[in-house]
C-alpha positions as protocol buffer text, in pm:
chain_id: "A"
residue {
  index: 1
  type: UNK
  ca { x: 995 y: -1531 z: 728 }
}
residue {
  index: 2
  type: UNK
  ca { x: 1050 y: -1340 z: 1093 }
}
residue {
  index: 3
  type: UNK
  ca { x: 704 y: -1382 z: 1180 }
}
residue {
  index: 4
  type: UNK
  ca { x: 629 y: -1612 z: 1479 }
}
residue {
  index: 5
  type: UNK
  ca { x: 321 y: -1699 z: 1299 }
}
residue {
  index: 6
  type: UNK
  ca { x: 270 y: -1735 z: 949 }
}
residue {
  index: 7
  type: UNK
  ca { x: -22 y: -1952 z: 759 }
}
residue {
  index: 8
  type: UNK
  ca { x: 11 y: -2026 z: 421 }
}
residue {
  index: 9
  type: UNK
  ca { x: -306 y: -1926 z: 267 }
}
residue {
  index: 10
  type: UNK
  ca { x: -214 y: -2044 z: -107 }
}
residue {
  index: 11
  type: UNK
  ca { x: 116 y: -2115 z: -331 }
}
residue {
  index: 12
  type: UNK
  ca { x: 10 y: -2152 z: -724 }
}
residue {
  index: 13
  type: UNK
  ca { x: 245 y: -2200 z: -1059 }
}
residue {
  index: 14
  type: UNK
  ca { x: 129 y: -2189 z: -1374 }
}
residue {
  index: 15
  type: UNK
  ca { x: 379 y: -2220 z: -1677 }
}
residue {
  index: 16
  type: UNK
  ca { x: 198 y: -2082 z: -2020 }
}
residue {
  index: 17
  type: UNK
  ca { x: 209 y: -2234 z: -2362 }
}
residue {
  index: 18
  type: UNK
  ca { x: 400 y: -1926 z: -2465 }
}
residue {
  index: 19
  type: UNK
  ca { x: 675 y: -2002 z: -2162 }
}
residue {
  index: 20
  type: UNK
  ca { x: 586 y: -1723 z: -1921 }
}
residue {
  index: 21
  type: UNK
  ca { x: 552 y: -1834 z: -1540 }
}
residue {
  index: 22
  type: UNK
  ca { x: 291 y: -1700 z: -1336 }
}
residue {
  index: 23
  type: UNK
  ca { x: 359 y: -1764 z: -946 }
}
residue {
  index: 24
  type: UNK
  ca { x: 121 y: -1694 z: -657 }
}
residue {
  index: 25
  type: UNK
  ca { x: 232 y: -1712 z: -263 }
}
residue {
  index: 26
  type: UNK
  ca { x: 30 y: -1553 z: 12 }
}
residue {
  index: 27
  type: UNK
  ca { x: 51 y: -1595 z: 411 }
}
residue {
  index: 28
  type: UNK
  ca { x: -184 y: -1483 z: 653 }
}
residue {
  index: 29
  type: UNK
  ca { x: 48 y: -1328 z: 907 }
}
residue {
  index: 30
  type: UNK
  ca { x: -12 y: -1317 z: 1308 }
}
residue {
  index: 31
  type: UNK
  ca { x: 50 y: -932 z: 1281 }
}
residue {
  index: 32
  type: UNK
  ca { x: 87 y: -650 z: 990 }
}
residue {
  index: 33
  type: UNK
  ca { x: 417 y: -609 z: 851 }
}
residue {
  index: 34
  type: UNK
  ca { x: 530 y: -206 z: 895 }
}
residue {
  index: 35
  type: UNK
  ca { x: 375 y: 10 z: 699 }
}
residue {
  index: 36
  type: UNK
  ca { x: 112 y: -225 z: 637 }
}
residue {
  index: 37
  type: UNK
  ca { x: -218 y: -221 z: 833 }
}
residue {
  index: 38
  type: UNK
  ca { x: -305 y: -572 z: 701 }
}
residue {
  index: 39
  type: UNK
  ca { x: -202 y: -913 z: 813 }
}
residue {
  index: 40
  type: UNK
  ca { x: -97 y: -1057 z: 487 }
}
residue {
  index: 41
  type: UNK
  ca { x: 190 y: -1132 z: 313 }
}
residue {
  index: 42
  type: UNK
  ca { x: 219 y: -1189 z: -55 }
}
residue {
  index: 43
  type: UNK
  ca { x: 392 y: -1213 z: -341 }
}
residue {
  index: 44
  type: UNK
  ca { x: 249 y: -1238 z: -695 }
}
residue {
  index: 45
  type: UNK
  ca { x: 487 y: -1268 z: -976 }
}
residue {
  index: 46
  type: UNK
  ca { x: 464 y: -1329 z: -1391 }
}
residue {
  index: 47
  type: UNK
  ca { x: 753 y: -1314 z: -1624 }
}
residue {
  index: 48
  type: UNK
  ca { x: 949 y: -1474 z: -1945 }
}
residue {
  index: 49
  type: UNK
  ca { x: 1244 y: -1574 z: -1993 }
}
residue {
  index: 50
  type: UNK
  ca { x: 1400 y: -1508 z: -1632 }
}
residue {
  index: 51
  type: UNK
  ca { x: 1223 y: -1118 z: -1730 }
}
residue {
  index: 52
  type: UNK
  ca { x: 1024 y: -984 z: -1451 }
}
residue {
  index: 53
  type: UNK
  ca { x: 671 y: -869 z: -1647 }
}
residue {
  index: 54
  type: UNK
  ca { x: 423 y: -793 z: -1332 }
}
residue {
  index: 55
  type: UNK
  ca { x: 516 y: -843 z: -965 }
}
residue {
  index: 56
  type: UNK
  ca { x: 308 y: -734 z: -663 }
}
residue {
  index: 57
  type: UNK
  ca { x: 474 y: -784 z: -289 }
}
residue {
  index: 58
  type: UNK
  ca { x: 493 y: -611 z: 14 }
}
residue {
  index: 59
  type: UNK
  ca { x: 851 y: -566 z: 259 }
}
residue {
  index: 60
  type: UNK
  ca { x: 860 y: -416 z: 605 }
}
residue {
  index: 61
  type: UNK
  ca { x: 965 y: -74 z: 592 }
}
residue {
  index: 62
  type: UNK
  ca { x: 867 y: -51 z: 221 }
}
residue {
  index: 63
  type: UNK
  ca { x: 503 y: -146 z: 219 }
}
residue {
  index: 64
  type: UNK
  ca { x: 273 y: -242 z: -53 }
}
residue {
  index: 65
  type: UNK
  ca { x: 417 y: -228 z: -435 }
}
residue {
  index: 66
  type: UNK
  ca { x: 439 y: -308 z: -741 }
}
residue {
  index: 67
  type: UNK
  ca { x: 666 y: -393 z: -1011 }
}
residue {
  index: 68
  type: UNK
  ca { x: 536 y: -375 z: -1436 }
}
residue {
  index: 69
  type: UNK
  ca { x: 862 y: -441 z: -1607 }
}
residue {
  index: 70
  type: UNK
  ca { x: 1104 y: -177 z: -1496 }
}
residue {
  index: 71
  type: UNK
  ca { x: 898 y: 75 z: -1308 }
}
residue {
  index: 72
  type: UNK
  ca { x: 775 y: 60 z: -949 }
}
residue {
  index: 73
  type: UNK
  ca { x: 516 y: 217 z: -766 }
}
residue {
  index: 74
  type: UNK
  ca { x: 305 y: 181 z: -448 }
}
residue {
  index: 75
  type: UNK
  ca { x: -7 y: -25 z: -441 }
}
residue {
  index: 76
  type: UNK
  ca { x: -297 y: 40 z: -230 }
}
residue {
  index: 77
  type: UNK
  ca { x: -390 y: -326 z: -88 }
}
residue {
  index: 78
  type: UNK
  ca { x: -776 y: -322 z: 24 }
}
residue {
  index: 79
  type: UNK
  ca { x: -845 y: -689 z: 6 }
}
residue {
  index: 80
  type: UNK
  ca { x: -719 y: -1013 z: -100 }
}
residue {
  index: 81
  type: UNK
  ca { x: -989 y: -1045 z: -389 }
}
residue {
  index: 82
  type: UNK
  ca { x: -842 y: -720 z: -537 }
}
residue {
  index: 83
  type: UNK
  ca { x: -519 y: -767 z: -518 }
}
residue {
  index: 84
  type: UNK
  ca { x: -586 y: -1066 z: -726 }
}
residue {
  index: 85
  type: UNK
  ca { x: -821 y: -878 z: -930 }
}
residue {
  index: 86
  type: UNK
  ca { x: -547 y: -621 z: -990 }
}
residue {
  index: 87
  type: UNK
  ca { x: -295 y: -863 z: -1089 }
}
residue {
  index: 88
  type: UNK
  ca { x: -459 y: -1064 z: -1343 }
}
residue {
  index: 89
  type: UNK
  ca { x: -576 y: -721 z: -1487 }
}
residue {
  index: 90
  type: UNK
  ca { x: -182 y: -590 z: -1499 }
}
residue {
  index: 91
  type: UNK
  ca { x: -79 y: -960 z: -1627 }
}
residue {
  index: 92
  type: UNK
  ca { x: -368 y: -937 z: -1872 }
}
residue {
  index: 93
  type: UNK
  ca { x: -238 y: -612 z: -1997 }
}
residue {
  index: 94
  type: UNK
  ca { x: 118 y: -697 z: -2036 }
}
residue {
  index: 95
  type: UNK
  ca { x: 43 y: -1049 z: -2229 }
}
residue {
  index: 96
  type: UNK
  ca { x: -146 y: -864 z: -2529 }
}
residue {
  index: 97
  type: UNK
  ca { x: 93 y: -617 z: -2586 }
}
């Protein structure tokens, strides 16, 4: 990272009966990354098979997003809680269909 200070605030793996991998990194950052008004960094990630299902992240000059299977859009981050919240809903929603 290009930040002259980060804090990791968590890093998580979880590999699912079925195979699927569900990965979790966020950093509290010492300033927001451009366009973001936060000061965190993330990346939240579950897929199969080397298949990107649900990914949330954020990238200076891009902002906020999010990834469910091919299609990206923007993502309105409000808090760590719900950005968590959102993901497990998304990854939720993709495992029973």
């Amino acid at each position: 990272m290009q930040h002259k200070s980060a804090a990791l605030i968590t890093k998580a793996k979880e590999i699912r009966d079925d195979g699927a991998v569900t990965e979790i990194t966020i950093w509290a950052l010492s300033e927001p990354i451009t366009p973001a008004t936060h000061r965190y960094k993330y990346r939240l990630y579950h897929g199969s098979a080397g298949v990107c299902r649900v990914r949330y992240d954020n990238e200076r000059g891009k902002g906020d997003h999010r990834h469910l299977g091919d299609h990206e859009a923007p993502y309105n981050f409000t808090t760590l809680e719900q950005l968590l919240a959102d993901f497990e809903a998304d990854v939720n929603q993709w495992s029973s269909q």
